[in-house]
C-alpha positions in Angstrom: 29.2 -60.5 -12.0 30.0 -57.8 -14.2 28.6 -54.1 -15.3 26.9 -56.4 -18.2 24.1 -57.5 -15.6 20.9 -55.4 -16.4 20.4 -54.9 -12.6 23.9 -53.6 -12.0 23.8 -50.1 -12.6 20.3 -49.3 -11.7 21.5 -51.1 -8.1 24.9 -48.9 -8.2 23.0 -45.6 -8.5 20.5 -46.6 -6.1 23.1 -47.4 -3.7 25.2 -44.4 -4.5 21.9 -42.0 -4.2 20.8 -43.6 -0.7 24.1 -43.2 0.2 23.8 -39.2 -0.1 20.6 -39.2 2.1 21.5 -41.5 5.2 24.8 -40.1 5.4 24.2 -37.3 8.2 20.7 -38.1 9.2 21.3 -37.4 12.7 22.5 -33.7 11.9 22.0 -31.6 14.5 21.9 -34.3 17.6 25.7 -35.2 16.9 26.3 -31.4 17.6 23.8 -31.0 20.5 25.8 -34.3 21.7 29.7 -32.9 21.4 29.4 -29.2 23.2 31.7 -28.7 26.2 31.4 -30.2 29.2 29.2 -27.9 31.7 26.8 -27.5 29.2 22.9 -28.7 29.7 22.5 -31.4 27.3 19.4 -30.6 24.8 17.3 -32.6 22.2 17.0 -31.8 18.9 13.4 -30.8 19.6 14.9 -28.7 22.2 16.8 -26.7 20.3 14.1 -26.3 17.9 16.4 -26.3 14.5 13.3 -27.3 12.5 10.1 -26.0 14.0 7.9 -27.7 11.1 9.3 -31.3 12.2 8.8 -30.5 16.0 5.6 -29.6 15.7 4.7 -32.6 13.4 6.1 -34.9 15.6 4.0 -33.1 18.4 0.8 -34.1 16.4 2.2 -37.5 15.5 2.4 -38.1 19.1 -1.3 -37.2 19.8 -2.3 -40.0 17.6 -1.7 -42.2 20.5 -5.0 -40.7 22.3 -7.1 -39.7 19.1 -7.6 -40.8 15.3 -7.8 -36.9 15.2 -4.5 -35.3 14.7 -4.3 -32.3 17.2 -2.0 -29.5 18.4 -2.2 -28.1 21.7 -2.5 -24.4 21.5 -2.8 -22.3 24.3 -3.7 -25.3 25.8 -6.4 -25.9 23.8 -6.6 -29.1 21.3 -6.6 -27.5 18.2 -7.2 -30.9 14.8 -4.0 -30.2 12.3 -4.3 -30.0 8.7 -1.6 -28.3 7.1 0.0 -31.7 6.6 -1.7 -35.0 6.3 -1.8 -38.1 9.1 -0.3 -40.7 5.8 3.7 -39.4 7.4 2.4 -39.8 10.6 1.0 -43.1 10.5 4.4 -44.2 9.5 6.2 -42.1 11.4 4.4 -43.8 14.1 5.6 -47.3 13.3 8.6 -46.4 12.2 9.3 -45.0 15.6 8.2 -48.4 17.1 9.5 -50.5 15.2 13.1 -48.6 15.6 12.4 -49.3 19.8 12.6 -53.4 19.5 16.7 -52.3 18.8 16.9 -48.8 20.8 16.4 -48.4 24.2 13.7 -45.3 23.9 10.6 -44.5 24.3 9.0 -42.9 21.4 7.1 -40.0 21.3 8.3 -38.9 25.0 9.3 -35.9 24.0 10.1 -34.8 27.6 13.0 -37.3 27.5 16.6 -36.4 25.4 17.4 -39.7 24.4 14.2 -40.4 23.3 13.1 -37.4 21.7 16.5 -37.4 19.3 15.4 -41.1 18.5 12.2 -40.5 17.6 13.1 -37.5 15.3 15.3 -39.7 13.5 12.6 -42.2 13.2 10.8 -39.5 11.6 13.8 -38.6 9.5 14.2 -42.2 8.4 10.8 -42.0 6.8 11.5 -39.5 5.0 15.1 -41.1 3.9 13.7 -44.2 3.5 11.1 -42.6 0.7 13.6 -40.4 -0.7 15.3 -44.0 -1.4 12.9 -45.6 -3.1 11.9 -42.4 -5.1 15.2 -42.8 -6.6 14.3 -46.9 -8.2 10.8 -44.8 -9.1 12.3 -42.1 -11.3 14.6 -44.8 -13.1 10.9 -46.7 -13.8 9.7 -43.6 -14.7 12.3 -42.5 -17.0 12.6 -46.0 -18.4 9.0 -45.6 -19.8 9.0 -42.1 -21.0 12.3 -43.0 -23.0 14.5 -45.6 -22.2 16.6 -47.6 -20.0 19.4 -45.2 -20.6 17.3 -41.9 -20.1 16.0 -43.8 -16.6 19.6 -44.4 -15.2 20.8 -40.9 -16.2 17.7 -40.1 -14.4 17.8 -41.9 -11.2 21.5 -40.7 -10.8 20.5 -36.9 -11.5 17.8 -37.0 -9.1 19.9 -39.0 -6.8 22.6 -36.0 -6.5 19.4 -33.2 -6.8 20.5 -30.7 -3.8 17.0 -30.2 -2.8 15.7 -34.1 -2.7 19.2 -34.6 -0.4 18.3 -32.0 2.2 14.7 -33.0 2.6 15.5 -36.0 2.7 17.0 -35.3 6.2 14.0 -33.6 7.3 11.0 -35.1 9.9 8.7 -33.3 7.3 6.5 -34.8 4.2 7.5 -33.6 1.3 9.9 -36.4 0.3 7.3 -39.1 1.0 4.5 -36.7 -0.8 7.2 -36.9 -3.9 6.8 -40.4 -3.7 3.5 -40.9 -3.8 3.5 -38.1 -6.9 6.0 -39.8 -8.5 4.5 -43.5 -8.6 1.4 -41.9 -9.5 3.1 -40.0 -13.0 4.7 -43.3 -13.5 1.2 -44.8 -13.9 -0.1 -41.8 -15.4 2.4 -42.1 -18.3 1.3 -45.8 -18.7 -2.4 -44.2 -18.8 -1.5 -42.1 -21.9 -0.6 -44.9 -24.1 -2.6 -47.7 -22.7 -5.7 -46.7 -21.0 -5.8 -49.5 -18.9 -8.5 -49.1 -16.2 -5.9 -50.8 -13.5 -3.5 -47.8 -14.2 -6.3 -45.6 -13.3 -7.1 -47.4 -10.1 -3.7 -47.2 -9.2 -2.9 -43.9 -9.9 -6.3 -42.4 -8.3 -5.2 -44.8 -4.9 -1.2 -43.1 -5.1 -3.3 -39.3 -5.4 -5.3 -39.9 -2.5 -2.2 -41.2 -0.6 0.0 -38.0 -1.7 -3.3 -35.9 -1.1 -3.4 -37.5 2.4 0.2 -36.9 3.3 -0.1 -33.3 2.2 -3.0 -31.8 0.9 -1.8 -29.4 -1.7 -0.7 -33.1 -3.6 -4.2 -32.5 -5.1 -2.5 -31.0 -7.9 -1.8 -34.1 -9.0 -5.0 -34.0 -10.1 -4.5 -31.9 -13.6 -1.9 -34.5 -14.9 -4.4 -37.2 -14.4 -6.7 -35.5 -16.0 -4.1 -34.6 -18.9 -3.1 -38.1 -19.1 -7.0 -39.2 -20.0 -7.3 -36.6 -22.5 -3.7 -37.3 -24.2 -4.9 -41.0 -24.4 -8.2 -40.3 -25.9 -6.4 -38.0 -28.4 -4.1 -40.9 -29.3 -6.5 -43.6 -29.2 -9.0 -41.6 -31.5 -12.0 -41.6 -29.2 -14.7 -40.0 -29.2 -14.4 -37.4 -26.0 -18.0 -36.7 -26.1 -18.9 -40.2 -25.4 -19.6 -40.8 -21.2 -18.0 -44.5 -21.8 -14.7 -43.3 -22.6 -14.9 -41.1 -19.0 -15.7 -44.3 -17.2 -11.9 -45.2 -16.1 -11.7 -41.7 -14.8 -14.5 -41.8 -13.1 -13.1 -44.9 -11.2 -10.0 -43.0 -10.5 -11.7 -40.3 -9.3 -13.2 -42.4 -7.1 -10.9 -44.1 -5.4 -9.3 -41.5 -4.9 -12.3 -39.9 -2.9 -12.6 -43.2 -0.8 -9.2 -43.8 0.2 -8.3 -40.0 1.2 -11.7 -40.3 3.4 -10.9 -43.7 5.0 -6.7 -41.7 5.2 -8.2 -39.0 7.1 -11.5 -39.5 9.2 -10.8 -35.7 10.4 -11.9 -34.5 7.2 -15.5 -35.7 6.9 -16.0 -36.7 10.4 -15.2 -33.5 11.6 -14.9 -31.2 9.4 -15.5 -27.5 10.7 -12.4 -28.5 13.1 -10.5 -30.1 10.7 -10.7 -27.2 8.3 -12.2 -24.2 10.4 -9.9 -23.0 13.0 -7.9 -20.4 11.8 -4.4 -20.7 13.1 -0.6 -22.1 11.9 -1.4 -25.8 12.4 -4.6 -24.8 9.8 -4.2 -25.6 5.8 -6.7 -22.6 5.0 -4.4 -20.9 7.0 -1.9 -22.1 4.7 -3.4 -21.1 1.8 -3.8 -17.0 3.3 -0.1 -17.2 3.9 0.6 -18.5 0.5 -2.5 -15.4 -0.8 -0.4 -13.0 1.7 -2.8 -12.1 3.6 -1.5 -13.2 6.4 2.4 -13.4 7.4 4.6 -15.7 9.2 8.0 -15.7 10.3 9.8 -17.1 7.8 8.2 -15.1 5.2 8.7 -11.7 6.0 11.0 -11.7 3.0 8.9 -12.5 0.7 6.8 -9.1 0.2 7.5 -7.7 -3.3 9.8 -10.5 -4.7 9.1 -11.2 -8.3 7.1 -14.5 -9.4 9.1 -17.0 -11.2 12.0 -15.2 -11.6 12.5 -15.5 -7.6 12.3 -19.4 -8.3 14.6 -19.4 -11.6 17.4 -17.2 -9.9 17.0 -17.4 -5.4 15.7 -20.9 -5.5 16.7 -23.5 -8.2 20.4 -22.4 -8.4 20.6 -24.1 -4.7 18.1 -26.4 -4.9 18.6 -28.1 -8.4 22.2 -26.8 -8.7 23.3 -24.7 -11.9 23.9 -27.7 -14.3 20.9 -29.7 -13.8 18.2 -26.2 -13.5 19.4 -25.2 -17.0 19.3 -29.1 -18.6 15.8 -29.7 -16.7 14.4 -26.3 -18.1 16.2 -27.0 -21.5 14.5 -31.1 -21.2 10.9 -29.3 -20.5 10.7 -27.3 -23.6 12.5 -29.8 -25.2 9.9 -32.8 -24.5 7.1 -30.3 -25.5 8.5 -30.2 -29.4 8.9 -34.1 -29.7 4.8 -34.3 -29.0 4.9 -37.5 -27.7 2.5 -38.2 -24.7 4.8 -38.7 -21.8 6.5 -36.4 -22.9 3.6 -33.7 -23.1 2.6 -35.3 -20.1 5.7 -34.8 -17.5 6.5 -31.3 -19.2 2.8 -30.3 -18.7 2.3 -30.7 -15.1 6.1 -29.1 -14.6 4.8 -26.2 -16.3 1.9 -26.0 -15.1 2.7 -26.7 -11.3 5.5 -23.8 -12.1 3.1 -21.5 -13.2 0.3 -22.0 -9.7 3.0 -22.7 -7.3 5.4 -19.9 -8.4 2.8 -17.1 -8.0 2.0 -17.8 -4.7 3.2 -14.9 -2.4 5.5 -17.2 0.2 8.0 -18.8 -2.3 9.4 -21.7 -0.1 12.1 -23.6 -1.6 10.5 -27.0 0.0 7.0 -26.4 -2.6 9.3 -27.9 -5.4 10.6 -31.1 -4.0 7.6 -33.0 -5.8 9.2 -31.7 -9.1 12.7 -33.0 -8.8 12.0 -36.7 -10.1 10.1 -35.5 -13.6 12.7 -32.1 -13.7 15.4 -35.2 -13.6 13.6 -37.3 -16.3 13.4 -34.5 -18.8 17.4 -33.8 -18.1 18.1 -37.2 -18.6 15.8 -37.1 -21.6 17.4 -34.1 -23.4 20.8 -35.1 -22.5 20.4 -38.7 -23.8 19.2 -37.3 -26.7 21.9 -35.3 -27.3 24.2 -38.1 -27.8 22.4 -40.7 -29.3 20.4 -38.9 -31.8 22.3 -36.6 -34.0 23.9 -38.4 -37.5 26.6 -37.2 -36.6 30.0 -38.6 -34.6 31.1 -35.1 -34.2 27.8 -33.8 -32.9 27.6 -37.1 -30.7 30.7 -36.4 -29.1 30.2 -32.7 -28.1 26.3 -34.0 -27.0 28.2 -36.6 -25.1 31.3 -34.3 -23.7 28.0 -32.1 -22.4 26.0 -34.8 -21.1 29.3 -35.7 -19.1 29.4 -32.2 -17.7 26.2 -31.9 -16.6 26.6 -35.5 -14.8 29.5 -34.8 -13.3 28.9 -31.0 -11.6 25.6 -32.2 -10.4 27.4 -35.2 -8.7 30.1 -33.0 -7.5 27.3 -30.6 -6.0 24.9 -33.3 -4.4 27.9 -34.7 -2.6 29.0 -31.3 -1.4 25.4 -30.9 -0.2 25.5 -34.3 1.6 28.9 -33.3 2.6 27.4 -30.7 5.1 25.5 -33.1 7.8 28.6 -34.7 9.3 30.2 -31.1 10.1 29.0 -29.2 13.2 26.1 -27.2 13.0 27.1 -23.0 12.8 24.4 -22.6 15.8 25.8 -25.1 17.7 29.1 -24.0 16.7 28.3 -20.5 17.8 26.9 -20.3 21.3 29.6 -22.8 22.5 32.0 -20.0 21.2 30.1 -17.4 23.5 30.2 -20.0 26.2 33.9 -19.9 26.9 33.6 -16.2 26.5 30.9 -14.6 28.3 30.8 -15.7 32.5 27.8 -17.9 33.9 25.3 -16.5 34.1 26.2 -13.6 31.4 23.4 -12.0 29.3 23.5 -12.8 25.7 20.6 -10.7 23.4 19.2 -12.9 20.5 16.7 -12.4 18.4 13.7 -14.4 17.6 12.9 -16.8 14.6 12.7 -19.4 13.3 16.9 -19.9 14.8 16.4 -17.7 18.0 19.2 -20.2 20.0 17.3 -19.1 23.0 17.4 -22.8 24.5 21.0 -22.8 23.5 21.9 -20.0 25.3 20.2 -21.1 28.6 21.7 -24.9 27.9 24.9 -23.0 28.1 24.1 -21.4 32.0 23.6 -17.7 30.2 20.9 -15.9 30.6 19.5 -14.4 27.3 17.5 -10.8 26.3 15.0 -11.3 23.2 15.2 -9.2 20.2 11.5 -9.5 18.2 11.7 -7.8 15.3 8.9 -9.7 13.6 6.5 -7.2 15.4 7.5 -4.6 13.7 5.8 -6.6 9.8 2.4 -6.0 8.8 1.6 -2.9 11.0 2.3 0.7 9.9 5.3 2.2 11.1 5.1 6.0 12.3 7.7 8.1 10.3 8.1 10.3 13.4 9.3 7.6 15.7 11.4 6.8 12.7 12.7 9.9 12.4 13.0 10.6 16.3 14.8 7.3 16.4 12.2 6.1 19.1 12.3 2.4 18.3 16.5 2.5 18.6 16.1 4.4 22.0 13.7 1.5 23.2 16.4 -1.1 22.2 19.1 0.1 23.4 17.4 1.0 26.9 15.9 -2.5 26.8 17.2 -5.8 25.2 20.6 -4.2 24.1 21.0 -2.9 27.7 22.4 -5.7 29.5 24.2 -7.5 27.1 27.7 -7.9 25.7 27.0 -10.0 23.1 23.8 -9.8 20.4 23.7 -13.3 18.1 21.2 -13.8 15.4 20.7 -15.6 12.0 19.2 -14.3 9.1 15.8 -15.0 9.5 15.0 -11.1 9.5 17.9 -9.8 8.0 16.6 -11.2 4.7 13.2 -9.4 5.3 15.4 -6.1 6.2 14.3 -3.9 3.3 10.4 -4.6 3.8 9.9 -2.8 6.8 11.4 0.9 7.4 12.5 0.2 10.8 14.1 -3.4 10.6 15.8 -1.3 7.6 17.4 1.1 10.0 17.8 -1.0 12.5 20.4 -3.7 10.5 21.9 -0.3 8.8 22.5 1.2 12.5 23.7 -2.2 14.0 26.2 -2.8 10.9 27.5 0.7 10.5 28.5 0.8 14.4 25.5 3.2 15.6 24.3 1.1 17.9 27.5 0.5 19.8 28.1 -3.1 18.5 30.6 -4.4 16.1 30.4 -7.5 13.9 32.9 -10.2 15.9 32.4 -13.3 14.4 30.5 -15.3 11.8 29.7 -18.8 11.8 28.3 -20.5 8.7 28.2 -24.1 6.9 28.3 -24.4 3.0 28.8 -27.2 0.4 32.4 -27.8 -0.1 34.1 -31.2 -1.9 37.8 -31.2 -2.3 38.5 -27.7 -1.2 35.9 -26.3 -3.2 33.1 -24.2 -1.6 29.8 -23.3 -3.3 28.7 -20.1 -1.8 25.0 -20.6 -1.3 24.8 -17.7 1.1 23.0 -15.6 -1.9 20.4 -17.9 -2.0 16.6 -18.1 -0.5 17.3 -18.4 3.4 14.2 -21.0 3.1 16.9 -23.1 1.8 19.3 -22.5 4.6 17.7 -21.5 7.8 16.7 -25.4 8.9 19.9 -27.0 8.6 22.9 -24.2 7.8 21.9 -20.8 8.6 24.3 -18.1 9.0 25.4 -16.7 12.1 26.4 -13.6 13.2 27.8 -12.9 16.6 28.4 -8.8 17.7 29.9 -7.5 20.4 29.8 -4.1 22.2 32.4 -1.7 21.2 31.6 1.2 22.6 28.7 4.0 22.9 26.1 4.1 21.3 25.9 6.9 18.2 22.2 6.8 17.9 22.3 10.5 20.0 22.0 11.7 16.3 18.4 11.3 16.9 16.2 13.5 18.7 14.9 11.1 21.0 16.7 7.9 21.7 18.2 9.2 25.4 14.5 9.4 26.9 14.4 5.7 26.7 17.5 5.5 29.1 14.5 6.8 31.6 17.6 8.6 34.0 14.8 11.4 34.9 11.2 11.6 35.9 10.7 13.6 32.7 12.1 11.3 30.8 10.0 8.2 32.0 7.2 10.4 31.7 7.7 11.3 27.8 8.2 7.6 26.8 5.0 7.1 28.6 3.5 10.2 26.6 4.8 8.3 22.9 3.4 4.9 24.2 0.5 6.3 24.3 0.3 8.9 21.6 1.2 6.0 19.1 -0.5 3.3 20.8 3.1 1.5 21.1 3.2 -1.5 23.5 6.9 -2.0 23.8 7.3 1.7 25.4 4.6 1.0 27.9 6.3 -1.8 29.4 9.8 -0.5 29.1 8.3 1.8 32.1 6.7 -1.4 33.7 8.7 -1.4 37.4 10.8 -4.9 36.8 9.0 -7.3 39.2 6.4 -7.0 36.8 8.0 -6.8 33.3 10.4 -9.7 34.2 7.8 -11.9 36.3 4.8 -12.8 33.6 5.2 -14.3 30.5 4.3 -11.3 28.0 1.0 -12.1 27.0 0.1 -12.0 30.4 1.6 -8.7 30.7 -0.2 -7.2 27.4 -3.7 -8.5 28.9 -3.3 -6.7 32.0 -1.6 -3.2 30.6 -4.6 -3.5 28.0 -7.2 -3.5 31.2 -5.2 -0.8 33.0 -5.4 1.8 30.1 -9.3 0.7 29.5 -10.1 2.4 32.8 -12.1 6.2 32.9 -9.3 9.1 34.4 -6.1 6.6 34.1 -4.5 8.6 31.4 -4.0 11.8 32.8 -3.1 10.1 36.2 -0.2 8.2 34.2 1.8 11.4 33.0 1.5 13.0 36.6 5.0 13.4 37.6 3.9 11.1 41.2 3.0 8.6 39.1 6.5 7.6 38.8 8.6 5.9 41.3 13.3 5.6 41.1 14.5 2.2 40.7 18.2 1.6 40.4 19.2 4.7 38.8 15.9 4.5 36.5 12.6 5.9 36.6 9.2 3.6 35.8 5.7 3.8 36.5 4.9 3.5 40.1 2.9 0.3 39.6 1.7 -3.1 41.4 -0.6 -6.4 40.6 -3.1 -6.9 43.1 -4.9 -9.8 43.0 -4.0 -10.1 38.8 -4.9 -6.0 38.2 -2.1 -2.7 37.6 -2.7 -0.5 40.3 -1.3 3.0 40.0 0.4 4.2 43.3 0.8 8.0 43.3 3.1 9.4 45.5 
């Protein structure tokens, strides 16, 4: 055996590449597993570090009682479209087939052993796809070019940053990128063949991408391109229907096999399609229109189209090296004008150009792009040292081509590197563990990393911080400027705590909203009577060297190495250099009776039930206590009544609103 054998290298970087995406895959549960003794033992669905993977593997599961895919909302089964049932069917039997050597039960999510197993069943799919993309894009690059291009290829995509960290992700976009990725391989036979069974193929691998995630429809335009390059090539006559014919049959199979992939869409379609929540891909598509928000994209408002991508995104994602070779390979394959070529640097630009003006401007939408963004490196770089005349010029192409190689493999390492350290969040609690007594209260804030279920793992009890509410609603510049909103926190969640810990889920979205603005600026400065203790954060890092990711997207971070900031109190608070923020303290009737006044001058919820006595603000989950305050104020003569100074009752050295629930109703009790 010797590096002579053709198979050799292409089975080296395959090896090496799968290597860097099973290394780690049980991130996350290794922490959850290694926290101090005295600490609640919790499940990676527990703790909730990916919310899009627990709540796939929530559908997944209710495949076992419907073909249907559903989400229980509210209690309500709500059918789930945002991503396709193709992952789940897999995930399924991947999860099965994992229990004839595990001692689990899969999809019991109520169990810890085997809801960790069953996430990295869903994990291994993902993995195992991410694998197999890597033999694909050698294929792929093999055809375009040549063997040469497709092993530079295979190895740039194999160390891509991005295609590493989905990889270890229960989500789809890996296995979508595989489906995509055999489908431009056929595609790029289509352009200088036309063979009918490439057409088949490729319409078959569309609906299966299309069924895994629906936005995979995209695909579509390359397929199209491909027919049209081919027709250009082969000198036909476009106007004639018979030339249409293998597209036609494309087309159609890939109609057939995304209805027999997903019955929900044609058997039930209004449910599949209609209902307008998360777990809906309309939905989807308002979030991406922004005109709806979601957590995790609060931050987006106002960032720039494509430059976001080419200077927040694809620094992390791609790495330096390879985003400036894959941009320099797309241009570059559009002036050879050959048709894979055109082909592969077509639907990268013109995938760039849809996806990238979407308002949310997550890094995960450009995981489908890494194989062909690796081709057209490999292409341009191979180029560079085989073509030029010459041996000077070959040498610097090859001294670059070695560069290139060689930071992107020193960065998609470093990447991998980060799944077999501790998790920051994990990391962090256990730190306020051995510092704050059972039972302690620890403020956090919520998101898409609130640590709530690690603080109460931990036998701390934990104040919630939501500054989500404050997005897409007007702010009043009075209460701004009376400092109403820092009165009510430091009254409320701040009140009791010693300790506030919180990623960056909203501190990236801290300049979209004038009060989350001053709120970060009051907390950092020391206004708030907290002071910055410690920080807890994972990067890449190979051999002592650290790539400092933390000024990228937190899209790319927040799942699996978000940064974490602990504070602790220091002091008093300095917010008294605003008008108002003592009231909230409620030590006097008038006080109480003034915050009840704003609450209802601004129509502001969160004042209103700072008042509520607390059997009922701490006994009722808040929705319940929203519904009821809602029915209270509804009723003729109850305003007046509430600012009477006997409406108001002492409790503990504070003053609230003398109510009670009877029989699930406020009453008002005047004194």
């Amino acid at each position: 055996m010797g590096l002579d054998r053709p198979w050799f290298l292409p089975a080296a970087i395959l090896a090496f590449g799968s290597a860097l995406r099973l290394y780690g895959l049980d991130w996350g549960v290794t922490s959850l597993r290694t926290v101090d003794d005295g600490v609640t033992q919790l499940s990676i669905g527990e703790a909730s570090f990916h919310p899009d993977a627990d709540t796939l593997t929530q559908v997944t599961a209710s495949l076992a009682e419907s073909i249907h895919p559903f989400l229980l909302v509210n209690g309500e089964p709500l059918l789930y479209s945002v991503y396709g049932p193709v992952f789940m069917y897999l995930f399924q039997v991947a999860a099965r087939f994992l229990a004839l050597f595990v001692d689990f039960a899969p999809f019991d999510l109520l169990d810890l052993v085997s809801n960790d197993w069953t996430r990295l069943a869903g994990r291994s799919v993902s993995a195992g796809a991410g694998c197999a993309t890597l033999w694909l894009t050698y294929r792929l690059g093999s055809i375009v070019a040549n063997r040469t291009t497709g092993l530079v290829a295979s190895l740039l995509l194999g160390v891509t940053a991005l295609h590493i960290q989905s990889s270890h992700f229960c989500t789809v976009d890996v296995l979508m990128t595989f489906w995509a990725t055999w489908s431009l391989l056929l595609m790029v036979r289509m352009t200088t063949s036309g063979a009918r069974g490439d057409y088949l193929k490729a319409g078959a691998l569309i609906a299966l991408a299309a069924a895994t995630k629906l936005n995979a429809l995209v695909l579509l335009l390359p397929f199209v391109l491909a027919h049209g390059l081919w027709g250009r090539s082969a000198g036909q006559r476009l106007a004639s229907i018979r030339v249409h014919v293998p597209i036609f049959l494309g087309l159609t199979a890939t109609l057939l096999i995304f209805a027999f992939l997903v019955p929900s869409a044609w058997l039930r379609p209004l449910d599949y399609f209609g209902p307008t929540y998360h777990g809906n891909v309309l939905y989807s598509a308002l979030l991406n229109d922004g005109a709806v928000l979601m957590r995790g994209s609060l931050h987006y408002a106002g960032t720039p189209s494509y430059l976001f991508q080419l200077f927040d995104l694809f620094p992390a994602g791609l790495g330096v090296s390879l985003e400036i070779t894959a941009i320099g390979g797309c241009f570059y394959a559009l002036t050879t004008r050959r048709n894979p070529d055109l082909l592969l640097a077509g639907f990268v630009l013109v995938y760039f150009v849809v996806v990238g003006n979407f308002e949310t401007k997550y890094i995960r939408y450009f995981v489908v792009l890494t194989p062909p963004l690796a081709v057209l490196g490999a292409r341009v770089l191979t180029d560079l040292w085989n073509r030029p005349s010459s041996a000077l010029l070959r040498g610097l192409g090859g001294a670059v081509g070695v560069i290139v190689v060689l930071t992107c493999v020193a960065y998609g390492v470093a990447v991998s590197s980060m799944y077999g350290r501790p998790d920051p969040r994990v990391e962090a609690i256990g730190w306020l563990a051995e510092r704050v007594p059972p039972g302690g209260t620890v403020t956090v804030e919520r998101g898409h990393n609130s640590m709530s279920s690690l603080v109460s793992a931990s036998g701390l009890q934990h104040r919630d911080i939501d500054l989500a509410h404050f997005f897409g609603r007007e702010t009043s510049v009075d209460l701004l400027r009376s400092g109403d909103y820092l009165g009510y926190y430091l009254a409320g969640p701040l009140a009791a705590s010693e300790y506030l810990v919180f990623s960056e889920d909203q501190l990236a979205a801290r300049l979209n909203n004038p009060f989350v603005t001053q709120y970060y600026a009051a907390l950092f400065s020391g206004d708030l009577g907290f002071a910055l203790e410690r920080k807890f954060d994972l990067q890449p890092q190979l051999a002592g060297f650290i790539w400092d990711d933390g000024g990228a997207d937190i899209s790319w971070r927040h799942f699996d190495h978000p940064t974490v900031f602990i504070f602790r109190r220091s002091g008093s608070a300095k917010a008294t250099r605003f008008p108002r923020p003592d009231i909230y303290l409620l030590r006097t009737r008038q006080a109480a009776q003034k915050v009840v006044q704003r609450a209802i001058e601004f129509q502001e919820f969160l004042f209103f039930e700072l008042c509520l006595p607390d059997v009922l603000r701490h006994g009722s989950e808040p929705e319940h206590i929203v519904r009821l305050v809602n029915e209270l104020l509804s009723r003729p003569g109850i305003l007046p009544q509430l600012l009477m100074p006997k409406a108001y009752v002492e409790q503990e050295g504070q003053w609230r609103l003398n109510l009670v629930d009877v029989d699930g109703s406020y009453q008002l009790r005047l004194l």
